[in-house]
N, C-alpha and C positions, 0 to 999 in steps of 0.2 A: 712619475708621469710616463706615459705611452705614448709614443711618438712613432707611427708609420710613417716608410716612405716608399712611393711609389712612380715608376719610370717609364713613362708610352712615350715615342714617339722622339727622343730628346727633351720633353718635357716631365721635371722631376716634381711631385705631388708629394707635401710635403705635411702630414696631417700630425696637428696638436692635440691633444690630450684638453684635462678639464680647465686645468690653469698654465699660465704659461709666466712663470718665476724663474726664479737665483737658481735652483731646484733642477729646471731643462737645461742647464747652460750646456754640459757635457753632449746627452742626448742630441740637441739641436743639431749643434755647432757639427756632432757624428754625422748628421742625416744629412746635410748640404757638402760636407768634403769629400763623403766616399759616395758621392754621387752626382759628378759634375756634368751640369749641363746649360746649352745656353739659354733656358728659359727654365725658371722654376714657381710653381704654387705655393703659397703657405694658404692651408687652408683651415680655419678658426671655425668650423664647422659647431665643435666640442667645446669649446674652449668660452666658461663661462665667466674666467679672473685672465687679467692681466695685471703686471705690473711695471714699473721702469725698468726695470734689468730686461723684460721682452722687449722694450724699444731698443734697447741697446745694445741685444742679441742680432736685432733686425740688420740695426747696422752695420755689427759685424758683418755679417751673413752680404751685404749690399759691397765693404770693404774686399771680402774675402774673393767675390764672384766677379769683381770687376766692371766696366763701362759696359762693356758688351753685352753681359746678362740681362736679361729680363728677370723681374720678380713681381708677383701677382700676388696680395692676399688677398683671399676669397672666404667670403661665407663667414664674414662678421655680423656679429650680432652688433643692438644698436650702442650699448656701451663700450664696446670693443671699437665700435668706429669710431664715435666720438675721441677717443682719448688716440686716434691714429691721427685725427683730422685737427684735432688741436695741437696735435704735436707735429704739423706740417706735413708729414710722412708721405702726402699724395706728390709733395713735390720730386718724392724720392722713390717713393715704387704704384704702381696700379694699383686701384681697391677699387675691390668690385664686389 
């Protein structure tokens, strides 16, 4: 998996690949530590699979960044939302 990231402003842009599995865990987890900022995107532009270990990467990533951070995922497709939205997730970060 290919995972860009991207840094304007204090805001880190955080783009996924086709699926987002067991697979990204390394990659991810690299693209949010060595680029700390207080507001970051994940953006599922690409990203035609998920599965549980991406929700539970997410949370990492919400654990790791703290109260302060913002986290945006952007540019879900409509199965991607769903399984964000049945998993509560909007309680926990912005989807847009």
């Amino acid at each position: 998996m290919t995972i860009t990231t991207n840094a304007v402003d204090g805001v880190v842009t955080i783009t996924l690949g086709n699926s987002f599995d067991f697979d990204s865990v390394v990659e991810f987890r690299e693209a949010y530590v060595s680029n700390p900022g207080a507001e970051y995107q994940v953006d599922f532009r690409n990203t035609e699979y998920m599965e549980s270990s991406g929700l539970g990467m997410l949370l990492n990533m919400l654990r790791h960044t703290g109260d302060g951070s913002i986290i945006r995922l952007i540019n879900c497709r409509p199965h991607i939302l769903k399984i964000l939205q049945i998993s509560n997730f909007q309680q926990k970060f912005e989807i847009g």
